[in-house]
C-alpha positions in Angstrom: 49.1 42.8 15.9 46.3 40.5 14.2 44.5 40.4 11.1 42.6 43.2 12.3 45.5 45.8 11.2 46.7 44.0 8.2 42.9 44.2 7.2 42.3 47.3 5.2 38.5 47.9 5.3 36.1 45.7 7.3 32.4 44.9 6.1 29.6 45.4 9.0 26.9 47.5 9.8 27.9 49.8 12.4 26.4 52.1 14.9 29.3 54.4 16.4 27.6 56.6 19.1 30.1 60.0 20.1 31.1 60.8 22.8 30.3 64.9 23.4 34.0 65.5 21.4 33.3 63.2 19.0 29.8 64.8 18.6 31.5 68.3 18.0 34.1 67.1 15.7 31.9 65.7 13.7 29.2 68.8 13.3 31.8 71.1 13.1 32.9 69.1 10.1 29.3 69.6 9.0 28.6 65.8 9.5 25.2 65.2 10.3 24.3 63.1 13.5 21.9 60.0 13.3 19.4 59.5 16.1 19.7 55.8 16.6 17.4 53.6 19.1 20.1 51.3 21.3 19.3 47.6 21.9 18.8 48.9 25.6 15.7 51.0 23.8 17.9 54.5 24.4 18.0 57.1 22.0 21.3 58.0 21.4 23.4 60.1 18.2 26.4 59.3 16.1 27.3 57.9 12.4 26.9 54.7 10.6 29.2 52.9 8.9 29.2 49.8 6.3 32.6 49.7 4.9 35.6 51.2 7.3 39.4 50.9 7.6 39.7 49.3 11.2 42.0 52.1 11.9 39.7 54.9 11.6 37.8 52.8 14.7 41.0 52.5 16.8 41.8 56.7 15.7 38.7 58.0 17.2 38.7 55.6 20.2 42.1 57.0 21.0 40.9 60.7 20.7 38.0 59.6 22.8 35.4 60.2 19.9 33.2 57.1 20.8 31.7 56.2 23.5 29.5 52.9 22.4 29.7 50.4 19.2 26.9 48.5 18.6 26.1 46.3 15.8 22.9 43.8 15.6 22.2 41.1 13.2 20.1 37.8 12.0 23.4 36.1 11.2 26.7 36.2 12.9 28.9 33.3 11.4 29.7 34.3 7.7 31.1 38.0 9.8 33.1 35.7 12.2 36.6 37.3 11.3 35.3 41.0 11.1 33.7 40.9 14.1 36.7 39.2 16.0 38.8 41.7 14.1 36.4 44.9 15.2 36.5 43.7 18.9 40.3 42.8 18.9 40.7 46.8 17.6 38.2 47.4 20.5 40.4 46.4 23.1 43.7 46.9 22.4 42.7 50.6 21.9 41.8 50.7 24.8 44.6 49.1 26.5 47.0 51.5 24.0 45.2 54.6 26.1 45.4 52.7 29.5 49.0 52.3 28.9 49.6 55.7 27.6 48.1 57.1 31.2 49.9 54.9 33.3 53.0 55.9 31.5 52.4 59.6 32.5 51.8 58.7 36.3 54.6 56.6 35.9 56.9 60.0 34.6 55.4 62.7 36.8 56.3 60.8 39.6 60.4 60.2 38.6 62.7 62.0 40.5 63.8 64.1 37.9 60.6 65.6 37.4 59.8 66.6 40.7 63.5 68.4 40.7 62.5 70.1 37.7 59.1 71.1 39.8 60.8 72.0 42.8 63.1 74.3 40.6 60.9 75.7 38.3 57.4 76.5 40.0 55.8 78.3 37.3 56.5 75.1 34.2 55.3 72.6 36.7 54.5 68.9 35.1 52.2 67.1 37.0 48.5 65.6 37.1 47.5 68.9 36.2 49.6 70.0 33.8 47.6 70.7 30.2 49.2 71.1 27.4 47.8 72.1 23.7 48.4 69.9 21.1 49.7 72.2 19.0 52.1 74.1 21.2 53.4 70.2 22.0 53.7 69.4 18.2 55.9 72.7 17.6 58.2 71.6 20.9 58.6 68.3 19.5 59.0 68.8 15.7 62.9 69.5 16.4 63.0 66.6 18.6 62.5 63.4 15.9 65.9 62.7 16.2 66.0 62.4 20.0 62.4 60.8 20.0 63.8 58.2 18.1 66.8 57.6 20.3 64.5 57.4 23.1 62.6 54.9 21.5 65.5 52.8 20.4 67.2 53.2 23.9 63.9 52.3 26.0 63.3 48.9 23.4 66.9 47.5 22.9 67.3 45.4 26.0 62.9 45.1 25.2 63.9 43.2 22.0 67.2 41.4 23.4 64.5 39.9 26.3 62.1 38.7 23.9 64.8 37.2 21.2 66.4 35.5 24.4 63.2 33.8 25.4 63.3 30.0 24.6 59.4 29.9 25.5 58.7 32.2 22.6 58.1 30.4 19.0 59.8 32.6 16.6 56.3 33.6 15.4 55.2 34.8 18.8 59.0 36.4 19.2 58.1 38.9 16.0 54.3 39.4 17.5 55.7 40.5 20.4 58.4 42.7 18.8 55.9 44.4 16.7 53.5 44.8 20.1 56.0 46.7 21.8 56.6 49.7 18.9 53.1 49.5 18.8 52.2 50.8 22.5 55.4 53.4 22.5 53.9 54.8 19.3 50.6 55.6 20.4 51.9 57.6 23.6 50.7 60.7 23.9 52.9 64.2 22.9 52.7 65.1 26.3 54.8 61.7 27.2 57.0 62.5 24.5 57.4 65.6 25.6 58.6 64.6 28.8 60.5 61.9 28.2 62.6 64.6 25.5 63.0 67.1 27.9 65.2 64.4 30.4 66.3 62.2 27.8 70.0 61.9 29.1 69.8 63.7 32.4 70.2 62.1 36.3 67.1 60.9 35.6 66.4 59.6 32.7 67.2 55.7 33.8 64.6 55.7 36.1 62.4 57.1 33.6 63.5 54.2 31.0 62.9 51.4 34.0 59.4 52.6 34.7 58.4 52.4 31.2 60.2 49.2 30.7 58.5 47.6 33.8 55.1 49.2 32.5 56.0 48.0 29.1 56.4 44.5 30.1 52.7 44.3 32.0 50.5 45.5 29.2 52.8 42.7 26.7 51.2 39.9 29.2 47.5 41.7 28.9 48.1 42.3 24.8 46.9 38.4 25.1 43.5 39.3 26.3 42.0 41.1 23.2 42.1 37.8 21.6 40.5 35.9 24.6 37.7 38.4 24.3 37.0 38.2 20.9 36.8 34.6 21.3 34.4 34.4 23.9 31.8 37.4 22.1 32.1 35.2 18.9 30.8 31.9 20.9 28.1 33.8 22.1 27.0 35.0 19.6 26.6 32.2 17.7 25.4 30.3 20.5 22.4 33.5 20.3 22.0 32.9 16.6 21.7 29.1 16.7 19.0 29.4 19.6 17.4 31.5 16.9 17.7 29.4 14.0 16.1 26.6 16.5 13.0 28.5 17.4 12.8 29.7 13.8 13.5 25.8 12.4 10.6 24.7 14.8 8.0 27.1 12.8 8.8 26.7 8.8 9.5 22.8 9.6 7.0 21.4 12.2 6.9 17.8 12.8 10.6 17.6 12.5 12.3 15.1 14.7 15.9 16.2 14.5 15.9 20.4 14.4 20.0 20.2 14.8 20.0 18.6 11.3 18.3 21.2 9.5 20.1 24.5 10.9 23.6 22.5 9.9 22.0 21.8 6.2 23.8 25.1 4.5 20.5 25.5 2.1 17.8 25.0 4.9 19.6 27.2 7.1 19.9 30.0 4.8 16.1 30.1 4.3 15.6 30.1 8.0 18.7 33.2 8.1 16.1 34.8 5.4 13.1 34.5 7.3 14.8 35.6 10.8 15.9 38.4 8.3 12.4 39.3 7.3 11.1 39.1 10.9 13.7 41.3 12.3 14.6 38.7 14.6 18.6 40.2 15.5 21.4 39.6 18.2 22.5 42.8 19.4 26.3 42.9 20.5 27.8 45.9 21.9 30.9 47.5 23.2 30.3 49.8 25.8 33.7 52.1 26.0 35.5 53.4 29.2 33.6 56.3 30.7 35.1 59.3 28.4 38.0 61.4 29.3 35.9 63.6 32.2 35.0 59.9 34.0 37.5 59.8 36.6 38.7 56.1 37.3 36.1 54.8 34.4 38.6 55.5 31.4 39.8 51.5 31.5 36.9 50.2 31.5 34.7 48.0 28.6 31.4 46.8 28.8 30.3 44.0 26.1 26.6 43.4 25.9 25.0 40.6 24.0 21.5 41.0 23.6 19.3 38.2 21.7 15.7 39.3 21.2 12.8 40.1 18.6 11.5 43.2 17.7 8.4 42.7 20.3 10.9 42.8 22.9 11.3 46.9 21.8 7.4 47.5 22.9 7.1 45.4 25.7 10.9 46.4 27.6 9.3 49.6 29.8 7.0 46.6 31.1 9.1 44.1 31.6 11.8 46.4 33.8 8.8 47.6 36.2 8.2 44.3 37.3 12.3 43.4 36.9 11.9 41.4 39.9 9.5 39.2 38.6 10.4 38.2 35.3 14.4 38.7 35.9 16.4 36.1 36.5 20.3 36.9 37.4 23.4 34.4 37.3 26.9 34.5 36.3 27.9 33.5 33.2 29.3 30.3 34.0 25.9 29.3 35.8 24.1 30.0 32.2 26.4 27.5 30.2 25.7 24.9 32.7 22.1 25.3 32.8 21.9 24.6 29.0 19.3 22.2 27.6 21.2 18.9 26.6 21.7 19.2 22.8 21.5 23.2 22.5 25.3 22.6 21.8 28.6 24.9 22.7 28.3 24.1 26.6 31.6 22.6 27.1 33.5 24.8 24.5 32.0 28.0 25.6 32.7 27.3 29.9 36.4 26.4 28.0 36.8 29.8 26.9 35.3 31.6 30.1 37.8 29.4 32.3 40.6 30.9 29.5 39.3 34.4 29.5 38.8 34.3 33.2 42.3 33.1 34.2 44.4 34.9 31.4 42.5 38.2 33.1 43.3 37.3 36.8 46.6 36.9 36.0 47.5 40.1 34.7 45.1 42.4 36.9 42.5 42.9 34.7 39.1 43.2 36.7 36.6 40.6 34.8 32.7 39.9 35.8 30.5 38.5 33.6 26.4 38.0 34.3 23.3 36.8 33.1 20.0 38.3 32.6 16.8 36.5 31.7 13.6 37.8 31.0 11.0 35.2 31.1 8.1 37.4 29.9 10.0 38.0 26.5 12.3 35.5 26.2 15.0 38.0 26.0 18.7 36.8 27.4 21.5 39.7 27.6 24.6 38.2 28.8 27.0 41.4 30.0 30.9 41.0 30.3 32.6 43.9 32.1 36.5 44.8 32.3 38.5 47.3 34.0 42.0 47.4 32.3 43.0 50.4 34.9 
């Protein structure tokens, strides 16, 4: 997929609030819960984390175990990869689980199942069907054979596509090889289950085709993740350089060029230490679907970028009762082109919107990003929102 999965453990600190699941599964596991106060000034409970595999992320997203990521520091660039990395994880779990739903409104509505449920009114598979885990894993554990036929049926003329493809370098011809056993294996037993129970029937063509044709749209959205993670990282660092500014301004007045210091390795390193010391952070958080009970919310991502101090903490109740006075409200491609001349990124950062903004229309995906400034503190949280449903 990326560097994400051939990555074994990631380095960042981490604050993985639970979703009401994830909550139990923990405490049940006799895993104590951390009350944490959210860049948004919420309390909310989960775990911390330092040093993870990037798999145990993607493991509880798909379980629905998390419900928000957040992670906040002085410094962004020396963490470029690993935060790419975490977000690319982000999003491709989520489109994994998108694509695993679809897949199963795909099947309940094939022909063959709606014979079965005309002819057998008390196993009915539908919308409503609910299935233990268990109960699915003893159905299926004499199926592996026929699972993997399945698998090897639905993917050979998959493959043949892709190899045939002239557009395709031979590097983004084994990419896109790997991408497609990656989204069959994450579905779900209960799609396994079906697609077992009329492998070889009347049916099972159609039920091949649909998740062929389903197959082939989430391959053209696999690009996005790595659009996303892009455009997070530029702001970012565009929140950490406004930093280092301000900060560069204080320990070094009297300075006519500030852009030479925070690009002098040494001097910028004491200004990272004393934004360290003051606390002064960039937030960025992944906001994750709406849990399993959300009806129409599952596919959905919300990526905040906050950039404040901690005054910002004691002042925020303030600030939001008089929102429509210290507020103001644009899109994102309205902030990058109100830039100051020489705050630097402008041009490359409106080039990755205009990316992430057509490679998103193209395939479906509903994309809005917006602006909010608050003059009284200074505070700018830029919000990107997708719907992958």
């Amino acid at each position: 997929m990326s560097a994400a999965e051939k990555k074994f453990m990631l380095d960042l600190p981490l604050k993985v609030i639970l979703t009401e699941d994830g909550a139990s599964h923990f405490i049940s596991n006799k895993k104590k819960l951390l009350r944490f106060k959210m860049a948004d000034n919420k309390e909310e409970y989960g775990i911390s984390l330092s040093h993870f595999s990037p798999m145990s992320i993607q493991n509880m997203i798909l379980v629905d175990y998390i419900s928000k990521i957040e992670i906040s520091m002085s410094e962004f660039v020396s963490h470029r990869q690993e935060i790419m990395d975490l977000s690319k994880i982000i999003v491709y779990s989520i489109l994994y689980k998108q694509f695993d739903r679809d897949i199963f409104d795909e099947l309940v509505q094939c022909d063959c199942v709606r014979r079965h449920n005309r002819t057998n009114p008390g196993q009915l598979i539908d919308d409503q069907t609910r299935m233990p885990d268990r109960q699915l894993r003893s159905q299926l554990a004499a199926k592996d054979n026929i699972i993997q036929q399945s698998r090897q049926t639905i993917l050979e003329p998959v493959w043949k596509s892709i190899m045939a493809n002239k557009d395709y370098s031979p590097e983004e011809k084994n990419v896109y090889l790997l991408m497609t056993e990656k989204f069959l294996n994450r579905l779900s037993l209960m799609n396994w289950f079906i697609i077992t129970k009329f492998f070889k029937t009347d049916g099972f063509e159609q039920i091949m085709s649909k998740i062929r044709q389903t197959l082939a749209e989430y391959m053209d959205k696999s690009k996005i993740p790595e659009y996303i993670s892009v455009m997070i990282m530029e702001l970012a660092l565009n929140s950490e350089n406004t930093n280092l500014r301000k900060e560069a301004k204080i320990l070094y007045k009297g300075i006519d060029n500030y852009e030479t210091l925070i690009y002098d390795p040494e001097i910028r390193a004491k200004i990272v230490q004393e934004m360290t010391r003051k606390h002064e952070l960039v937030f960025l958080s992944w906001k994750i679907g709406g849990g399993s009970a959300a009806i129409g919310k599952q596919g959905s991502l919300n990526i905040t970028l906050y950039n404040k101090d901690d005054e910002f903490q004691d002042v925020k109740e303030n600030i939001e009762s008089k929102m429509s006075a210290n507020t103001h409200k644009k899109s994102l491609i309205d902030f990058y082109r109100q830039m100051p001349e020489g705050e630097g990124g402008t041009d490359l950062g409106l080039y990755y919107l205009s990316y992430l903004e057509d490679a998103c229309k193209k395939v479906n995906v509903k994309f809005e990003s917006l602006v909010n400034q608050f003059t009284a503190s200074e505070l700018t949280v830029i919000s990107l929102k997708f719907d992958f449903s």
